[in-house]
N, C-alpha and C positions, 0 to 999 in steps of 0.2 A: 816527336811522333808524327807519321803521316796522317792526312782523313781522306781513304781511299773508296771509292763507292763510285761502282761498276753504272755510270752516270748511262748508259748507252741504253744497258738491260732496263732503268729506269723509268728514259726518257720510253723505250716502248708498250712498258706495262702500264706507262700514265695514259699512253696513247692507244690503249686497246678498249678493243668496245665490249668487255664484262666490267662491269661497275666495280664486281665484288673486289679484281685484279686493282682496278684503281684504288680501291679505299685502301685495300691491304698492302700496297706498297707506299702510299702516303702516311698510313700510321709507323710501318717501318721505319721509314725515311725520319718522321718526326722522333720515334725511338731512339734510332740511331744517333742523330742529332742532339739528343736530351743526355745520354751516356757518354758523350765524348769527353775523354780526360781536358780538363783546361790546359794540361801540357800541349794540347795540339795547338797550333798556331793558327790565327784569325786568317792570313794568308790564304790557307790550304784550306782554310772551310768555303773562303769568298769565291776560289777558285772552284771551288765544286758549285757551288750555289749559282755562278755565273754558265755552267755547262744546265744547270736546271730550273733556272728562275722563269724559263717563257711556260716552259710546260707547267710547272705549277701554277702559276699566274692563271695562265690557261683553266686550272680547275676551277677555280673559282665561277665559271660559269656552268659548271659541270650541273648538268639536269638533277643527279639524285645528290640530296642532300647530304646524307653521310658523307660523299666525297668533296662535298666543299667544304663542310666542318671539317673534313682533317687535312684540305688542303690549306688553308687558313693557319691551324695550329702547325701545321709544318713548316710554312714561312715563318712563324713567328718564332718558331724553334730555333729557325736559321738567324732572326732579325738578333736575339738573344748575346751569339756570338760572333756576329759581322761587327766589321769595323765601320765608323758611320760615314759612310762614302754619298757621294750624291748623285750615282748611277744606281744604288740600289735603292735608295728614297724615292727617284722621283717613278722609277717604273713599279714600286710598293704604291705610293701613293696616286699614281695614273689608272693601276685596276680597282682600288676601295672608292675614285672615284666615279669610275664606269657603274660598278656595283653596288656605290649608295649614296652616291652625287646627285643623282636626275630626278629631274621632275617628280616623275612617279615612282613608285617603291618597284625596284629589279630584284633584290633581295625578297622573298616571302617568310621566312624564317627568321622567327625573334629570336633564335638563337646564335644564328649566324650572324645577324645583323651587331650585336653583342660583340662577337667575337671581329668582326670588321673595327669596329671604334677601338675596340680593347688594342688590335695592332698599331692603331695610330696612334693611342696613350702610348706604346711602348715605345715607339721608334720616338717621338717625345721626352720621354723618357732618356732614352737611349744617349740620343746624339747631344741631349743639355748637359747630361752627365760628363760629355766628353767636349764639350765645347767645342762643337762645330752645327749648333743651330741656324747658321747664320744658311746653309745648305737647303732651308726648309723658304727661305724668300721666293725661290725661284717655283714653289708651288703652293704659294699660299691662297690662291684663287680653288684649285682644288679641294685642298683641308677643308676652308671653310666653308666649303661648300656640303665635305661631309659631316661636319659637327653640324650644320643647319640643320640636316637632313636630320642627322642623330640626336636631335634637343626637340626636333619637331614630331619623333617619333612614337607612335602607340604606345610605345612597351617601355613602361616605366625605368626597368634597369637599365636601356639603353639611355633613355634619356638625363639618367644619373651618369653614365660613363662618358657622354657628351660633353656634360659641366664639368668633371673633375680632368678631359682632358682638353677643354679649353684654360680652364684655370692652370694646367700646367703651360700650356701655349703662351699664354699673357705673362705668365713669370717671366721666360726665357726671351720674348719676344722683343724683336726692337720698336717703338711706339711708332717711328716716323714709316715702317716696314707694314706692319699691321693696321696702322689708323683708317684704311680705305675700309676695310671690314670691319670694323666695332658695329657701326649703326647696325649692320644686319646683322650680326650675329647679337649684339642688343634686341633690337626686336625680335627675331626669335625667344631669346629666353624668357621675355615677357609672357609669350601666353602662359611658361611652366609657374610662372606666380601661381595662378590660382589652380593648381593643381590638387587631387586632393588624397596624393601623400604627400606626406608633412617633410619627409624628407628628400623629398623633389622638389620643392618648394626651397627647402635650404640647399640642396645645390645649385639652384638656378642664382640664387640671391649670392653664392657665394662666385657664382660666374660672372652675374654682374659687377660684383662689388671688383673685381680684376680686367674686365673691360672697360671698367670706368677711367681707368689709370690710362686707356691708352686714348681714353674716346676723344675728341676734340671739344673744348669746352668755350670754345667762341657760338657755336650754336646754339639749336634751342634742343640737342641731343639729350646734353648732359638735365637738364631740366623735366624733360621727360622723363627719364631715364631713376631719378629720384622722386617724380611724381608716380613711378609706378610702384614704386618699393614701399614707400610709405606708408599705403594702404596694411603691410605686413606686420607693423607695428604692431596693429590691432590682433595679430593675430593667436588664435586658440591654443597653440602649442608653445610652450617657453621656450625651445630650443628654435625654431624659427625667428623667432622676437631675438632672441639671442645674434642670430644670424645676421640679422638687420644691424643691432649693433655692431659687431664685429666690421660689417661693410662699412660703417659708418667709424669708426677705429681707423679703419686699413685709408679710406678717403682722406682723413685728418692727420693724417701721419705724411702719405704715399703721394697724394694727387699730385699734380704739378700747379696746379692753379689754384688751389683748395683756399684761400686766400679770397677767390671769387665767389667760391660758394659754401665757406662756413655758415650763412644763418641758414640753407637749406641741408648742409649736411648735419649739422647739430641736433636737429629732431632726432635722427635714429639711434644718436650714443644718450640725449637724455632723456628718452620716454622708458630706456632700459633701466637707467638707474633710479626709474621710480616702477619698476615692476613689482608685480606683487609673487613674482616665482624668488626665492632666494638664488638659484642654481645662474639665473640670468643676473641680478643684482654682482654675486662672489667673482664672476664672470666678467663681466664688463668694467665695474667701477676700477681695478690699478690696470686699465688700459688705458682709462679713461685719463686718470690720473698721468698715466706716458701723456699722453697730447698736451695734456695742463704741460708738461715740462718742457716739451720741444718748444712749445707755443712759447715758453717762458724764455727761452734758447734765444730764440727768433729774433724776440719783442725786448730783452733784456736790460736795454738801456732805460727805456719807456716802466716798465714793471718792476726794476730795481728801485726808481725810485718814490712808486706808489707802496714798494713793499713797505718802505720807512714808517711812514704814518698810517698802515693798514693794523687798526687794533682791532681789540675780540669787538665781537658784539655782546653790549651786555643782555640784551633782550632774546638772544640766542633763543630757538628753540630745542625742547629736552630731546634727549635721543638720535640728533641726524648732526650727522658729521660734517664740519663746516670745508666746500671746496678749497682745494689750494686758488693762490694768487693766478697761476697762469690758467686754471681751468674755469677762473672767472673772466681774467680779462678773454677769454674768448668767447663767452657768450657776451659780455656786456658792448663788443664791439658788433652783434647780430642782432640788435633788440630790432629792427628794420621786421624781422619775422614775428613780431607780435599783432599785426593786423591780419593775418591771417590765422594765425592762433585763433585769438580772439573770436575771430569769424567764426571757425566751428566748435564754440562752443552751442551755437545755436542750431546747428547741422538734425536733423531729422533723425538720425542714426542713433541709440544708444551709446554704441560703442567708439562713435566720431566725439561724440560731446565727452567721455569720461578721458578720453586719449588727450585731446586738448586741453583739458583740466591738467592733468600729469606734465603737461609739458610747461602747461603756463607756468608750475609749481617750481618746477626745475629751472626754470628760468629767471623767477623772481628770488628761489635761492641763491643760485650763481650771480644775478646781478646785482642782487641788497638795494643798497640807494642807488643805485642810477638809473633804478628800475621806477623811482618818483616822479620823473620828468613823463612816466609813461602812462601817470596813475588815471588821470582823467579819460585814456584812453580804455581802459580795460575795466573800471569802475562799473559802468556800465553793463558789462558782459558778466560778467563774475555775479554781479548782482542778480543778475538772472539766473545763472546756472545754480544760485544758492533755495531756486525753488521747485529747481528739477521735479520730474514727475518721480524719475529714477532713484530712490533713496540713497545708491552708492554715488549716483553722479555728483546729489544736492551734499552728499559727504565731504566730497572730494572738495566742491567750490569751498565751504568753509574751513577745506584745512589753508588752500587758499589765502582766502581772507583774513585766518590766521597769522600766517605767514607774512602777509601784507602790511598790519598792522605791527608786526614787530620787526622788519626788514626797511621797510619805505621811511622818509625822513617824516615827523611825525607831522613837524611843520609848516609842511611845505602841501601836505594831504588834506590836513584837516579841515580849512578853508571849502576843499572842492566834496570833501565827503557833506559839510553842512548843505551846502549846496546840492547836492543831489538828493539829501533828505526833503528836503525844501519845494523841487521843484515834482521829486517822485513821490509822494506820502504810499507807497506800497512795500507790502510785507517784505519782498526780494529784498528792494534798498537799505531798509530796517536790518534784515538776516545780515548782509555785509556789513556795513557798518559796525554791526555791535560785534562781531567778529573783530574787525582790526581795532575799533576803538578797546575792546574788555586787552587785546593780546598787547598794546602800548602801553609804553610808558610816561606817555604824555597825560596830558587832561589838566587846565589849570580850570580856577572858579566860573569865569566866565565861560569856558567852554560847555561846562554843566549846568549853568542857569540858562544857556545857549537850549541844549539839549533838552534840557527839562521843560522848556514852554514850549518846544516843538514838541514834544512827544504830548504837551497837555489839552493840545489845541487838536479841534475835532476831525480833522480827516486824520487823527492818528488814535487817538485815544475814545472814540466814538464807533471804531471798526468794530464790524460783528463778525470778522477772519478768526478763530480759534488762533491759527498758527500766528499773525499777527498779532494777536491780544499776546500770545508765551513771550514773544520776544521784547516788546513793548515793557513786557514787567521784569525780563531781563535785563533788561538796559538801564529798567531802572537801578534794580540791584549793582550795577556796574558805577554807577552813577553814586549810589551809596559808599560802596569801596572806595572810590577815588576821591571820595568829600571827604575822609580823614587826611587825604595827601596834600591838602589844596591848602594856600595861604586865603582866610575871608576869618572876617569878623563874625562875630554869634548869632549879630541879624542878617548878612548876608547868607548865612547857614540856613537860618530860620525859613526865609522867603525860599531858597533851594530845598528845603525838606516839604513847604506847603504845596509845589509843586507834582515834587515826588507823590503828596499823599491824596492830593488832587485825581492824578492820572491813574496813579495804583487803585482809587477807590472807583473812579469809572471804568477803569478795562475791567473790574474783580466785577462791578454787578451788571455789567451786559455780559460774562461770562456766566452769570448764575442766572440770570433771566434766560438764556438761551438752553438751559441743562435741566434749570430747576434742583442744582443742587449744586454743591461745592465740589467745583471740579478741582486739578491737578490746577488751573491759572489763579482758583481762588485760592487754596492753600497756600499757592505760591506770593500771592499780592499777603496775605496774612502774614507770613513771615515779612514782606518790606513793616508790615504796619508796626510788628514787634520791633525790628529793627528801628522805625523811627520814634516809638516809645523810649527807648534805651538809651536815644540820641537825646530826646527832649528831656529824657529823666522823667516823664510824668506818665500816665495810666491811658488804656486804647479808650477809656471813657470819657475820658480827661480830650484826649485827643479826637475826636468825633464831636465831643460839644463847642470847642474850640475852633475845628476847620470845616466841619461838613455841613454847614452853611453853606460855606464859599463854593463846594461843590454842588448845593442845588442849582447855584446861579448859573451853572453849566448846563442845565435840563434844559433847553429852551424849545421853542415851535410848538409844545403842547395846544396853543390855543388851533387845531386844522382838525379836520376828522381825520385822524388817522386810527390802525386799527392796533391790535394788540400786540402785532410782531413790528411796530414801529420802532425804530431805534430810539427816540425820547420817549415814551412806552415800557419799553424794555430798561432803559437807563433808569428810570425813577423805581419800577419794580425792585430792580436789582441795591438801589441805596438804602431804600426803605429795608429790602432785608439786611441790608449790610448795618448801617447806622443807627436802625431800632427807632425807638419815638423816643427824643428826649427834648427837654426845658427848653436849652437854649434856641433851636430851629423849629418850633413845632407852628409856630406861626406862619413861618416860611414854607413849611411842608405842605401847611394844610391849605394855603393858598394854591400851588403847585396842584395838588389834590382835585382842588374847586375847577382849576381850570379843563384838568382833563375831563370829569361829571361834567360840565357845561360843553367842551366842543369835541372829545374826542367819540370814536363809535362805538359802538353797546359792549364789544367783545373787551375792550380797552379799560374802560370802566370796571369792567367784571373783575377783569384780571390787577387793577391796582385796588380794590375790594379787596379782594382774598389773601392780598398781599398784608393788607390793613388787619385783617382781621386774624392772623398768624402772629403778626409782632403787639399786636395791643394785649395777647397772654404776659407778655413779660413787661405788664407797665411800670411795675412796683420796682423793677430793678433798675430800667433806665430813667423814669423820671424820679429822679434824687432831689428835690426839694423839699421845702416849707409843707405839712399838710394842706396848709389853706391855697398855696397856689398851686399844687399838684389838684386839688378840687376846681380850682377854677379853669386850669389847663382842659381838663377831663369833662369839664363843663361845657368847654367852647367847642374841644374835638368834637364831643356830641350833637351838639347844636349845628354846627357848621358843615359834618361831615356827613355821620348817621343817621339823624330825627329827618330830615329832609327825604329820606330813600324811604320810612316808615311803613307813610300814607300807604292804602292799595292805588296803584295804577295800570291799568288796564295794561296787555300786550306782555310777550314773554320776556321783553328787559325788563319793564317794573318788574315782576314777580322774581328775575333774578336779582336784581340790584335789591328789590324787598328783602331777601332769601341772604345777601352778604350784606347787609346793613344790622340784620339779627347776629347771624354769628359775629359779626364785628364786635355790638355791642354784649351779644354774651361774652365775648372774649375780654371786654374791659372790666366786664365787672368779675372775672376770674383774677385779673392781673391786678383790676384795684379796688380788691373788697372796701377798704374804709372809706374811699373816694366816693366808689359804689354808691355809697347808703346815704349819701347826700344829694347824689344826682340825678339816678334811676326813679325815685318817684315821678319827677319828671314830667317820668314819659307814660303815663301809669295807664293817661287816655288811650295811646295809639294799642299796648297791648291786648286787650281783648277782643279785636279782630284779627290782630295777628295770632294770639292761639286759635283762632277761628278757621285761620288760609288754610288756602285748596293745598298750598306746597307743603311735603312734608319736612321739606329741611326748614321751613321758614317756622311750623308749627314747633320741629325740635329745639329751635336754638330760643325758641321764644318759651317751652317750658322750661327750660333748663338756667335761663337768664331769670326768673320768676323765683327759683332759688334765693337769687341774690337782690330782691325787693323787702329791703327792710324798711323801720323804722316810717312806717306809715299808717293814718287812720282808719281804724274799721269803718270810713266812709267810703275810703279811697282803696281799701284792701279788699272789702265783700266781692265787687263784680270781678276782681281776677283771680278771685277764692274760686268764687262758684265756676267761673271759665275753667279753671284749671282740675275743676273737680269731673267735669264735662270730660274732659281730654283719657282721663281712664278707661272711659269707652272711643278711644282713636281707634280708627284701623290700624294702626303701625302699633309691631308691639314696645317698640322700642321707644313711642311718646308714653305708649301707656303705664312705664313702666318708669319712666320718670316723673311722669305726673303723680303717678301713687305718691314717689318721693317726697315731689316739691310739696304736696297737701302737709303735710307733719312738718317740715319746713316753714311756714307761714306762721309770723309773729305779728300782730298790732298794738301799734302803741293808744294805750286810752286815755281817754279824755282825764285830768286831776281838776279841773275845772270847770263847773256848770252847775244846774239842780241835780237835785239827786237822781227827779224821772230822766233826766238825760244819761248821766252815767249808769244808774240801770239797764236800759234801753240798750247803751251799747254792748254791756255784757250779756243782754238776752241775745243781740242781734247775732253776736259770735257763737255765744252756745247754739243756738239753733243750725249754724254752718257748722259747729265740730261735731254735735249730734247726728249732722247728716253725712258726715265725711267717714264717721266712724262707722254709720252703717254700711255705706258701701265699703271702707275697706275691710271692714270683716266678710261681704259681701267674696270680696276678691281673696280672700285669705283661704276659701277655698279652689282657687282656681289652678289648673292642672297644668297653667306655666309657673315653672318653677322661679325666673327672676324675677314673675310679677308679684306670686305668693310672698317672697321674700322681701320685696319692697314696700309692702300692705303690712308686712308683718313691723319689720323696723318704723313704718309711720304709726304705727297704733303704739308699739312702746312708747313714740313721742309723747304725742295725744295724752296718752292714756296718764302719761306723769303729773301733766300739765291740767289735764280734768279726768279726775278719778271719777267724778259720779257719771260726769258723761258715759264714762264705759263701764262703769257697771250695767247703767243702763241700758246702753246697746249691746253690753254682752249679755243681757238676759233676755233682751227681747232675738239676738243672733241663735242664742241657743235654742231656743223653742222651735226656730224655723232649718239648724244645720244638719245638712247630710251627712256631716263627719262631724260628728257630738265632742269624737273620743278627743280628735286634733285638737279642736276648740277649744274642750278643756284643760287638756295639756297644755297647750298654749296660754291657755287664761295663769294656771298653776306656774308655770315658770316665770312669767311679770311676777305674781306675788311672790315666790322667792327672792327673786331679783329686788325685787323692791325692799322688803325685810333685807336681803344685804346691802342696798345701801342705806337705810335706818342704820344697819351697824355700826357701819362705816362710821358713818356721819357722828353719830353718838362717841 
């Protein structure tokens, strides 16, 4: 079939000055051109196209736009079915560089600019298909001049049409033909990195990743050229990150020199297969796995016979797939790029520090042990990132450290990690450590009594770091696990668990000193403590009177003025409530004690008071002895600790230290009533100023301790009788209403031996205090507070048991002068019921 077209009538209509003439015979023309049966012959199309290529050519500069959009698509109609000759190339390619070659933009139309690139993808296209690219050498200063132009261009879709027909350009291209162009047409695509469509971005990356193959890698091209991409890693889009892989694939596969730069192309295939996008992961890893094999291709003689003696890991970690052989030996021969790793993991960036973690990770999986030789050098840095500000980053370092601990030889570490414990005592180094040491399989006896007096000794187990103290008490538990694995004797056990209960008991009471209550570190020290109960087979009682001695001797510096938030301060607070008051150390305690009262500052003092005065309620449970020596313990406490702070002294620390020397001692004789009643007389002298003081807590604990004043003579019981009967009328209603109590409370013991006027005597001396106590608290029996009425009431029942005529007598003399008669005698009425039932009883 002919392709006949009245090329004359054409060439005039193209040449006529109505625009509308021109478009409408270039859209025909392309029509025409698009309809041709493929029966017609490439010959007779080139023939016509050779009578019309100037004048269309020519359009191309044509002033109104429609007509270079359709002259454009009409060459390319024609480009379609020409054969690929390099008379029609180079004068195609001579006008797209007049018109998008230059300097400045000659094109104004993104649309047309578009369709310029698209003909040069095609004739690309075109002539690769037919193998005679080789016709494109003799203009490759043009091309590349217009992919510049077209990568560097505003308009996004151009500048995607640029990349995908450079990437076709580099497929087909011969390297020694095209090498004078890479660099520029490289830096070009560099500025499309930061672009911010995401998939401009991946066609730039994917432009480079195919210029790279041509680029000459004796420079410092190719270096740049991966120092600009890498930054993409990080990037927000997974298919990007993806893209980076792929380049980094095509690099390990394709380059010619890749050999030179495996440790900087490795970053971009193994940051991907620690992605957190699945779609980049499924993606990349059996590409990845191809390089492992070529690599293995390569190297086969070398790696065939590491395969022999390459066994499992038994320390594997769960869930990640172990690399093949050749995708190891190719990072293990780039560990060179681990000082720059390393480096940023310190980098300022978030997003630099969490990338170089991922990368270290992939690294020390692909390398296992040969990654030991590197350990001293990343120890270091890892340590650090394990306290990141960033919780994902500080994630990241410990899976890490993980990783490290069960990949690195255990042997050949251990040494350098004691070391760095040693010479860093901070929380980082601690975090790492117990990371690789809990994820090993190592750990013999010495390595743990190694441990254990590092971590007991004070710039470790003295920290007042919260995060520091958690880990400190994990390590120990780690230390625990591993002491059933270990070869030692029962007392090498022993001295390793004294340690353990050492460090466990000071990080647990500077943690409670610092909260004031049982945190998340103390629960957690609590359980090591049951854990070493179970070991020793004996009671945490048992265990406290046995080793928590050893740990006063740890308190030390008490004798300086230091203040309440001092760390020996804080440490003794925290024991005292851990360890309670018992037998075995209370000498040693209360020496400790002395010291802080004599040198340390008011607020200090206060606070290991109150501490005292909390655990002396439970003395009955922790001091488990003899009566008689639990009396003499409780004697000397007194004497030593308490009776000293009694006295009044001027200025607001006496009145405080006055004010916890009462509740202390009320709390002793709550905790040891029988102890109590031996001791408390005592002190019989200093109380009746102290229910006297100005302070109202010093007055409460001192009626409330008056309760527990037994077994004393109506010599020595009258003036804290009569004190405490005073105290009814306190301004506080809350002494007054314990004094009502403690009156009906009060027992003397009487004389069995004397004259008779003497034993008399003391019985008048008492009636005359019950007779007077019974009138005031009938007095108060009408009073319009309801907890006072009710504690007036309960002491008059006492009373009233104990001396019946007395309160007949004051109930008759109460009655004659009561506002509320009725009350009074209901109330009198319900005692003698009550009493007739226990006559019953009793009978």
């Amino acid at each position: 079939m002919s392709f006949d077209l009245d090329t004359n009538q054409i060439c005039s209509d193209l040449e006529s000055s109505d625009h509308r003439k021109r478009g409408s015979t270039l859209l025909k023309l392309r029509e025409i051109c698009e309809h041709t049966p493929d029966a017609v012959g490439t010959d007779a199309i080139a023939a016509e196209f050779d009578e019309l290529y100037l004048h269309l050519l020519k359009c191309y500069g044509d002033r109104y736009e429609n007509v270079r959009d359709r002259a454009v698509l009409a060459v390319s109609a024609f480009l379609k079915r020409l054969p690929p000759l390099d008379f029609h190339l180079l004068n195609v390619v001579s006008t797209l560089a007049e018109r998008m070659g230059q300097t400045e933009t000659v094109e104004p139309s993104e649309e047309i600019r578009l369709l310029y690139i698209e003909q040069l993808h095609l004739m690309l296209r075109k002539y690769a298909l037919m193998g005679n690219v080789g016709v494109f050498r003799e203009c490759y200063p043009q091309v590349v001049k217009v992919l510049i132009k077209a990568i560097k261009d505003a308009y996004a879709a151009v500048q995607r049409e640029g990349c995908a027909t450079l990437v076709q350009l580099c497929r087909v291209a011969d390297t020694a033909e095209l090498r004078p162009f890479t660099e520029s047409l490289a830096v070009a695509l560099y500025g499309m990195l930061n672009h911010r469509h995401s998939a401009a971005r991946i066609a730039a990356i994917e432009a480079i990743g195919r210029v790279s193959l041509h680029l000459d890698a004796s420079g410092e091209g190719m270096r740049r050229l991966l120092a600009e991409v890498s930054p993409l890693l990080m990037d927000s889009m997974p298919l990007v990150r993806r893209e980076c892989g792929l380049m980094g694939v095509l690099m390990l596969l394709e380059l010619p020199d890749r050999y030179s730069y495996f440790e900087r192309i490795l970053p971009l295939v193994l940051c991907c297969l620690k992605d957190d996008s699945p779609e980049v992961l499924s993606h990349i890893r059996p590409l990845w796995e191809k390089c492992g094999v070529q690599y293995y291709e390569e190297n086969e003689a070398e790696l065939s016979q590491q395969e022999i003696g390459d066994l499992p890991v038994e320390n594997y970690p769960a869930g990640v797939q172990r690399p093949t052989i050749g995708c190891r030996g190719l990072v293990q021969r780039s560990l060179r790029l681990l000082q720059l790793i390393t480096r940023e993991t310190s980098d300022w960036k978030d997003n630099v520090r969490l990338h170089s973690l991922k990368l270290l990770y992939q690294f020390i999986l692909h390398a296992e042990a040969s990654m030991t030789a590197k350990f001293f050098e990343i120890y270091p840095h890892v340590s650090h990132a394990c306290c990141d500000s960033e919780p994902i980053i500080a994630a990241e370092a410990k899976k890490v450290a993980d990783l490290m601990g069960r990949l690195l030889s255990y042997d050949a570490w251990i040494d350098h990690g004691f070391d760095g414990l040693e010479r860093n005592a901070r929380e980082s180094f601690l975090k790492c450590f117990y990371y690789m040491f809990t994820a090993s399989l190592g750990g013999t006896y010495e390595h743990l009594q190694r441990l254990g007096k590092l971590l007991r000794c004070t710039d470790y187990s003295h920290t007042l770091k919260p995060g520091f103290q958690l880990y400190i008490l994990k390590t120990l538990d780690t230390i625990l696990d591993k002491s059933s694995k270990v070869t030692a004797s029962m007392e090498e056990l022993k001295d390793l668990y004294l340690n353990i209960y050492v460090t466990a008991m000071k990080v647990m009471a500077l943690s409670y000193a610092l909260h004031n209550e049982d945190t998340e570190d103390v629960q957690r020290g609590q359980m090591i403590l049951k854990r070493l109960v179970q070991l020793q087979e004996t009671s945490l009682a048992n265990l406290h009177e046995s080793w928590f001695g050893i740990v006063l001797l740890d308190v030390d510096n008490l004798d300086a003025a230091l203040d309440e938030n001092a760390e020996p301060v804080l440490l003794l607070y925290g024991l005292i409530h851990l360890g309670k008051i018992r037998s075995t150390y209370l000498p040693q305690l209360i020496e400790k004690i002395k010291l802080v009262f004599q040198h340390c500052c008011d607020t200090a003092q206060v606070r290991i008071f109150s501490i005292l005065s909390i655990e002396a309620l439970s003395w009955s449970e922790t001091v488990t002895v003899e009566r008689e020596q639990s009396t003499q313990l409780l004697s000397n406490f007194i004497t030593q600790v308490v009776e000293p702070h009694l006295p009044w002294r001027a200025g607001a620390h006496g009145e405080a230290m006055r004010s916890m020397a009462m509740a202390t001692l009320c709390a002793v004789a709550q905790g040891a009533k029988e102890e109590a009643r031996e001791v408390l007389p005592a002190l019989a002298n200093h109380m009746p100023s102290l229910l006297e003081d100005r302070n109202v807590t010093t007055r409460h604990y001192a009626i409330k301790a008056m309760c527990y004043f037994q077994g004393m003579s109506v010599e020595a019981i009258k003036p804290l009788a009569y004190a405490i009967m005073q105290r009814m009328d306190d301004p506080s209603a809350g002494i007054r209403v314990i004094a009502a109590t403690a009156v009906g409370k009060l027992r003397p013991v009487f004389k069995t031996e004397g004259t008779k006027e003497e034993l008399e005597y003391e019985h008048e001396v008492w009636e005359a205090f019950i007779k007077r106590a019974l009138d005031i608290l009938l007095l108060y029996h009408e009073s319009p507070e309801k907890e006072m009425q009710a504690a007036a009431q309960r002491s008059l029942i006492e009373l009233a048991k104990l001396h019946p005529a007395a309160w007949e007598e004051s109930y008759q003399r109460a009655l004659g002068m009561a506002r509320r008669k009725d009350e009074l005698v209901e109330f009198y009425a319900q005692m003698k019921i009550n009493d007739a039932q226990v006559e019953t009883e009793t009978n």
